[in-house]
C-alpha positions in Angstrom: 68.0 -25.2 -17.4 66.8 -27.0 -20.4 66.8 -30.8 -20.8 69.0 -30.6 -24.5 72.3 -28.5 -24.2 74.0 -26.8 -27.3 77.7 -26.3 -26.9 79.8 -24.2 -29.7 82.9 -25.5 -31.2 84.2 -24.7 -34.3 86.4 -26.7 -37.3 90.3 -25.7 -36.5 92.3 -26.2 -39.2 94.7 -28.2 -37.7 91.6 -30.5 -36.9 91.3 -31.2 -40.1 92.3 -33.7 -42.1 94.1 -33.2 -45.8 90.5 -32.5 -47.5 90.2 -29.8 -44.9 87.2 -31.6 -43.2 87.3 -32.2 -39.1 88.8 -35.4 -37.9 86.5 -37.9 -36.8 88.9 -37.8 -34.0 88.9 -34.1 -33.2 84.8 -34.5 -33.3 84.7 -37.7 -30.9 86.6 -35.0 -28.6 84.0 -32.6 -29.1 81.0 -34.6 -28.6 82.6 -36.1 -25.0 83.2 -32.4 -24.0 79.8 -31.8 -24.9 78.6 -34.6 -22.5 81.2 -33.5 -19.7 79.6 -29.8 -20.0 76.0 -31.0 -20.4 76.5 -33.4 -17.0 78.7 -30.4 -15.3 76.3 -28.4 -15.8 73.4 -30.8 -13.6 75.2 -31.6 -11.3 76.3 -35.5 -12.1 79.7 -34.6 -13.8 82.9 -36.0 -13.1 84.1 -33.0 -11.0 81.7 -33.7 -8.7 81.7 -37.0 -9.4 85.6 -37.3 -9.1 85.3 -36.3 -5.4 83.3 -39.4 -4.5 85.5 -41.7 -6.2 83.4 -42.1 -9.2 83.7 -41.7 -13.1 82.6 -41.6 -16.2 83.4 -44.5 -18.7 82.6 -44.1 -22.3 80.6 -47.8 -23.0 79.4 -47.4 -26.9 79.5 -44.6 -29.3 77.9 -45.1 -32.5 78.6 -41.8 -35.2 76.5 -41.4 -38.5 77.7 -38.1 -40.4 76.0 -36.9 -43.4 79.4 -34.7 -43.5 81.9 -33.1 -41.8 82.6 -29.4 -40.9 84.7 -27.6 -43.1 88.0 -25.8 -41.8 86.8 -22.9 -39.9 83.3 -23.9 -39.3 81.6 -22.8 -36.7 78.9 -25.6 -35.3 77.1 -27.0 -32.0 77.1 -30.5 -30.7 73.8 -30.7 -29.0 73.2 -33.8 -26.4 70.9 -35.0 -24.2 70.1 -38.2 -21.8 67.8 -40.5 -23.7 67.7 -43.1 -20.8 68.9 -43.7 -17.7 68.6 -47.4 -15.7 71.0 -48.5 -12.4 74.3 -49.1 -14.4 74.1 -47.7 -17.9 73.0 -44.7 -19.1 72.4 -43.2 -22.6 73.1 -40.3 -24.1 72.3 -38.9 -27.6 74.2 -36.1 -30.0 73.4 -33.7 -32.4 75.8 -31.9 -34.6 74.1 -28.9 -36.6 75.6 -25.6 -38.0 74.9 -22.0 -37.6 72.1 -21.8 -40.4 70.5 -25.3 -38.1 72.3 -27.9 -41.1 72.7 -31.0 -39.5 75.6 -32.6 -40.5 75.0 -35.6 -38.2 73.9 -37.3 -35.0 75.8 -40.0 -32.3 74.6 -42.8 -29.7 76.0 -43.6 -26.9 76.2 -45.3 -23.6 78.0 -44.6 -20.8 78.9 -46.8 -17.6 79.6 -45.3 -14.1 82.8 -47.1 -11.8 84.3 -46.6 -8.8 88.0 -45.1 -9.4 88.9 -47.6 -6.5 87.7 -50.7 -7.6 87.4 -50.5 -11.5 84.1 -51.9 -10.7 80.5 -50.5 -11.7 78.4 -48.3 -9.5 74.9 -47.4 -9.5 74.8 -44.1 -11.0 70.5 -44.0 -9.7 72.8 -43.4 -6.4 74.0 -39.8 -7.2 71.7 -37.1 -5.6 69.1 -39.5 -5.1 68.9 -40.4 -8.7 68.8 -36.6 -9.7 69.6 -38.0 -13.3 66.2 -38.7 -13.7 65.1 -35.6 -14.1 67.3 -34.8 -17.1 65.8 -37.5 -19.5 64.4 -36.3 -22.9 63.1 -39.2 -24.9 61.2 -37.0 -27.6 63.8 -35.0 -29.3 64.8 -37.5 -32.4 67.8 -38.9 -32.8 67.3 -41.2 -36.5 70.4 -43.0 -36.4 70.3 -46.5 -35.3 71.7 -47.7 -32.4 75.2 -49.5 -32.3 74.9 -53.3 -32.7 76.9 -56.1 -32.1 80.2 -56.5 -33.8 80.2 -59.7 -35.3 83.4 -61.3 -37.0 85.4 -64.5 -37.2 88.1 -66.2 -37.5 88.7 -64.3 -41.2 90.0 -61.6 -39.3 93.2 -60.8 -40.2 96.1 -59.3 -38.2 96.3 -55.9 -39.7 99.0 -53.9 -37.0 100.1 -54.4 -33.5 101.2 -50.9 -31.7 102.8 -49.9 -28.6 101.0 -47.4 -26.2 102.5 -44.1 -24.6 101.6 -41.2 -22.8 99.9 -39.6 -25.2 97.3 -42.1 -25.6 96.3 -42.3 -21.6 93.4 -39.9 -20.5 92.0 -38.7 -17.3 91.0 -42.0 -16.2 94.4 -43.5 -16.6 93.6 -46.0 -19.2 93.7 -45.1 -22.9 92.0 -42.6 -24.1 88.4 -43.3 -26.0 89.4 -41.4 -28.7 92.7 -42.8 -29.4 90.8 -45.9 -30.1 88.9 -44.2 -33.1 91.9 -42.6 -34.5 94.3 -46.2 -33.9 91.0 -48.0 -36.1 91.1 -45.2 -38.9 94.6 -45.3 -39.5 94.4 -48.7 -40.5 93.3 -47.5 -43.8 96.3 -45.5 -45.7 95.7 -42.2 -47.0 95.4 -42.6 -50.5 91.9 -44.8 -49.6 90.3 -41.6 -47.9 90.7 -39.7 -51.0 88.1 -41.9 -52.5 86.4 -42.8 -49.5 84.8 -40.5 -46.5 83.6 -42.4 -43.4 79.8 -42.7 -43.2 79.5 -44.5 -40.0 81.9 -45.1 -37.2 80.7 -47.6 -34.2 83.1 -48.6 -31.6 82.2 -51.1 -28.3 84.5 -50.7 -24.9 85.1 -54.4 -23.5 88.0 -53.9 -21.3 90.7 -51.4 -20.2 94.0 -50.7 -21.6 97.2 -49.1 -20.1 100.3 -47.2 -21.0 102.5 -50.2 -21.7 99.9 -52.3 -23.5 100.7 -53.4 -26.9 97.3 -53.6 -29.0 97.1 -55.6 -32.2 93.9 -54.6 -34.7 92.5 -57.4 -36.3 90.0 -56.5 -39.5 87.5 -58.0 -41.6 85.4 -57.1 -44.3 82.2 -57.7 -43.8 79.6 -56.0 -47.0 80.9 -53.5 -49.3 82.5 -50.8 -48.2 82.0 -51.9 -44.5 84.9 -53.5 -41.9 84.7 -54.2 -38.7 87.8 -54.4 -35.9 88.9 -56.4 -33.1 91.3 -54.5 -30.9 93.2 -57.1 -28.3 96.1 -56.3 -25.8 99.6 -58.2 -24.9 97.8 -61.3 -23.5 94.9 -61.4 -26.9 92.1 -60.3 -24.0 89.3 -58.3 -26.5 89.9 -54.3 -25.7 86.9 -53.1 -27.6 85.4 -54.0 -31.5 84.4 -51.2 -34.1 82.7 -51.2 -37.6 83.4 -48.4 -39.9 81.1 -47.9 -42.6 82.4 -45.6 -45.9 80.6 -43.9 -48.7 
């Protein structure tokens, strides 16, 4: 089995947005499956991992697209493990089409916890650190890594939201994703006709639950950049994003 997998998805239509391009959403989805497969497939997944009381946390995601599939479009999201140390791990995408067009590449890092404790666990643990064996640190991946998201007290209150079902996920806080898409609709629809999202970075700080009211605080920060504070009921920081548009 080879260090890189390639997984085939393809552009739905009602994955798409009003310019018939794939959600940033639906392809967040995507590139988590991808991971889920690719760690399935070795043996460190959460199906095994779910039977030791262990899971998968998404940490950092950091997504540069030169553009997104059309309607219809069959791709592959390849991904591999870049690194791997006791408590973090990192794990890079590729997202290229049938005739190898690369519309665009993703960072990220991932944290391993106990489903008992919420705590982090040493992921070097599983199968004797069997992880190790799956690093590829020469395949590119020319996108930089996601930084610190820095604002201040500029930051304005921009929408506070409840949380339902829909937005909880396998791990019974809310869903990764649901972030992304909570961030994006900050911006009305009339600003995406003019504007297509370059760069999406988002930083995980600390769960949310069903129940949770979460208020999106954003600043401007250089043209045609903004970042986002996400906090919960008692103003404890959920997570921080910058989205970067062309």
């Amino acid at each position: 089995m080879e260090k890189v997998g390639r997984y085939p998805f393809m552009a739905e239509p009602f994955h798409c947005d009003f310019s018939g391009r794939l959600f940033m959403g639906h392809l967040g989805n995507h590139m988590l499956n991808a991971a889920d497969f690719h760690s399935t497939d070795r043996g460190f997944g959460m199906h095994y991992l779910n039977t030791i009381n262990r899971t998968w946390v998404l940490s950092r995601l950091a997504v540069e697209m030169d553009e997104m599939p059309s309607q219809y479009t069959r791709f592959y999201v390849e991904t591999w493990v870049e690194n791997a140390m006791r408590f973090f791990t990192q794990r890079n995408f590729r997202v290229v089409g049938d005739d190898d067009r690369v519309y665009g590449y993703g960072r990220s890092v991932w944290a391993m916890i106990d489903t008992e404790t919420r705590q982090p666990a040493d992921l070097l643990s599983i199968h004797d650190g069997a992880l190790l064996q799956w690093i590829e640190n020469e395949k590119p991946c020319p996108i930089d890594k996601g930084g610190r998201v820095r604002m201040d007290k500029e930051a304005q209150l921009v929408r506070t939201i409840d949380t339902f079902y829909s937005d909880v996920d396998i791990n019974g806080h809310i869903n990764s994703v649901k972030y992304i898409e909570h961030v994006l609709d900050l911006w009305p629809i009339d600003w995406y006709r003019q504007h297509a999202i370059r760069r999406f970075e988002i930083a995980y700080v600390a769960e949310a639950h069903a129940g949770d009211r979460l208020s999106f605080w954003r600043q401007p920060t250089a043209e045609n950049e903004y970042c986002v504070r996400i906090t919960k009921d008692d103003e404890v920081e959920v997570c921080r994003s910058k989205v970067i548009f062309r």
